[in-house]
Residue, then its C-alpha position, 0 to 999 in steps of 0.5 A: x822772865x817774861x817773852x816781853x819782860x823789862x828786867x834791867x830797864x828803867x821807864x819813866x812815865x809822865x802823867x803816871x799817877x791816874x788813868x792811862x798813865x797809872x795803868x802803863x806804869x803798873x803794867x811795865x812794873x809788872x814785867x820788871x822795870x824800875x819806874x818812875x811814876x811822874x804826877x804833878x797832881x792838878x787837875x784836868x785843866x792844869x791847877x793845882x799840884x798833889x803829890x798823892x796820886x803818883x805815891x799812890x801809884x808808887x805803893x801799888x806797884x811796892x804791893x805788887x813786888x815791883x819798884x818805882x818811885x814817884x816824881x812830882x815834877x812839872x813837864x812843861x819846864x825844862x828844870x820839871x823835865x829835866x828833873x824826872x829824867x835826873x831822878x831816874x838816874x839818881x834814884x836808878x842809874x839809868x833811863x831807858x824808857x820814856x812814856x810822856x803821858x801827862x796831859x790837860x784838857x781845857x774844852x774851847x772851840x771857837x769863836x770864844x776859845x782864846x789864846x791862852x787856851x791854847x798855850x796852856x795846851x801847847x805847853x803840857x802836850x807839846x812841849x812837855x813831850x819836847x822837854x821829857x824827851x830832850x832832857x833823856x835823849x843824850x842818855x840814850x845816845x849814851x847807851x845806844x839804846x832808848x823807847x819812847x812813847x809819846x800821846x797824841x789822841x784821835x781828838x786830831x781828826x775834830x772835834x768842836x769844842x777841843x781846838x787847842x787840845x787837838x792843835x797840841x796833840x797834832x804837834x806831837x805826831x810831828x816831833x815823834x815823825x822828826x825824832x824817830x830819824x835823829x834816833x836811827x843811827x843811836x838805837x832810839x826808837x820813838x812811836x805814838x799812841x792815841x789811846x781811847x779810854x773813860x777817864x776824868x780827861x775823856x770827860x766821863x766818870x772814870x772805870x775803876x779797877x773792878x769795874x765790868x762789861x755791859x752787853x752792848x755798850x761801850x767798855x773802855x777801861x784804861x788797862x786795855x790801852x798799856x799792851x801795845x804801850x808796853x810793846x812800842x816801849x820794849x826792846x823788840x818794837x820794829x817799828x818807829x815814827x808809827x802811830x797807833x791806837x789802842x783801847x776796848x780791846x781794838x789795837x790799830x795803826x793810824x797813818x798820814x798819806x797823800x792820793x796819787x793825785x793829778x799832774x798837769x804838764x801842758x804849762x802852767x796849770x789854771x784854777x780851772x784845771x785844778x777844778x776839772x780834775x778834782x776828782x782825780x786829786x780826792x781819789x784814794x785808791x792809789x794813796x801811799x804813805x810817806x816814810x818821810x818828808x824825802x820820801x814824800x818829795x820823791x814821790x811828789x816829784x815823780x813825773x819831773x825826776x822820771x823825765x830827767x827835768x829834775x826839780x829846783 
């Protein structure tokens, strides 16, 4: 048995059929879950529908000793989401693992990136993640227990022409941040990743099994990002509502903090006091980082609560 093995666990991963999301299903098969190997088949931008790519993921993994079955099922519905989760108990009889992996990427900036765009996004990204996790979440009520991965992507810091992409990808660290307090008390955790890779969704021509290092250049091949996915997905994870960042053979955490920042206390506070004291807003060298909204508000609220002026 492996230290971090999955015997007796069942994963379902959404997106599972190229990439990154092959690379974590075969990866959790290898350690002993039973997987469900979710692929709706179309293309990067969302078209079209084929079932080869998650059988194929499917038979890999047969080949390899392991069992999984596919699912062709679309997230961005709630019968598609539903329906993964139902074949997990059908085909497996339970479910305790979420990877939702599955994504699309329609390149637009604006001025010309219109709204459309950005729904397709939300709808994949966003709210697939919701529907996946929605649809699993009384199961692992049910059972005390549950792991859940969910996608974002360091796209969320900017990039021109990936507005809705990272508009949907933002969305996620906010559901994973709110479930990961509803999960505490049932024995669910819920982290995020943002991988870094060359597939077809990073643009580039994807690196093939037996592809290798060049000196010098980047390698980033899928199978680099699915350890520290198998980890957040594994029943010794302690962590959870983190973000991490994964690929070429880095493993990082990512995190959102607030500067310490200014108090202004003689009345009113004017544009220009907020002006003066810039510098002291910007300074990061007393950031801190929030466990959560309270948390945050505690922290925010420090020089009234301390003062005994509490806050209304």
């Amino acid at each position: 048995m492996n230290e971090f093995g999955f015997e007796g666990r069942v994963a379902v991963v959404t997106g599972g059929g190229r990439g990154i999301g092959r690379a974590y299903a075969r990866l959790l098969a290898e350690r002993g879950a039973k997987v469900v190997v979710n692929d709706l088949g179309g293309s990067i931008e969302g078209e079209g529908a084929d079932s080869g790519p998650a059988q194929s993921v499917v038979e890999e993994i047969a080949a390899a000793g392991g069992e999984a079955t596919a699912d062709t099922s679309d997230v961005s519905t709630v019968s598609g989401a539903e329906a993964i989760i139902e074949c997990a108990l059908d085909r497996f009889g339970r479910v305790d693992v979420l990877v939702a992996n599955a994504g699309i990427i329609r390149w637009g900036g604006l001025p010309d990136v219109d709204l459309a765009n950005l729904k397709q996004h939300l709808d994949v990204h966003l709210i697939g993640s919701f529907n996946t996790l929605r649809a699993a979440w009384p199961h692992f009520i049910e059972q005390g227990y549950g792991r859940v991965v969910l996608t974002t992507s360091t796209g969320v810091f900017g990039l021109e022409n990936n507005l809705s992409y990272a508009a949907a990808k933002a969305g996620v660290i906010g559901l994973a941040r709110s479930a990961r307090l509803a999960g505490e008390r049932h024995g669910i955790k819920v982290n995020v990743i943002a991988p870094a890779a060359q597939t077809r969704m990073a643009g580039g021509e994807p690196l093939g099994d037996d592809a290798q290092a060049v000196p010098g250049r980047p390698f980033m091949p899928s199978d680099a990002v699915a350890p520290l996915v198998g980890f957040l997905a594994h029943e010794s994870c302690p962590v959870s509502g983190e973000i991490y960042t994964a690929g070429a053979g880095r493993f990082a955490r990512l995190f959102i903090a607030s500067t310490d920042g200014f108090v202004h206390e003689d009345g009113p506070a004017t544009v220009e006091d907020v002006a003066e004291h810039w510098d002291a807003i910007n300074d990061e060298k007393d950031y801190y980082v929030p466990s959560d909204l309270m948390g945050w508000s505690g922290s925010f609220l420090k020089h009234q609560l301390s003062a005994g002026t509490g806050a209304r």
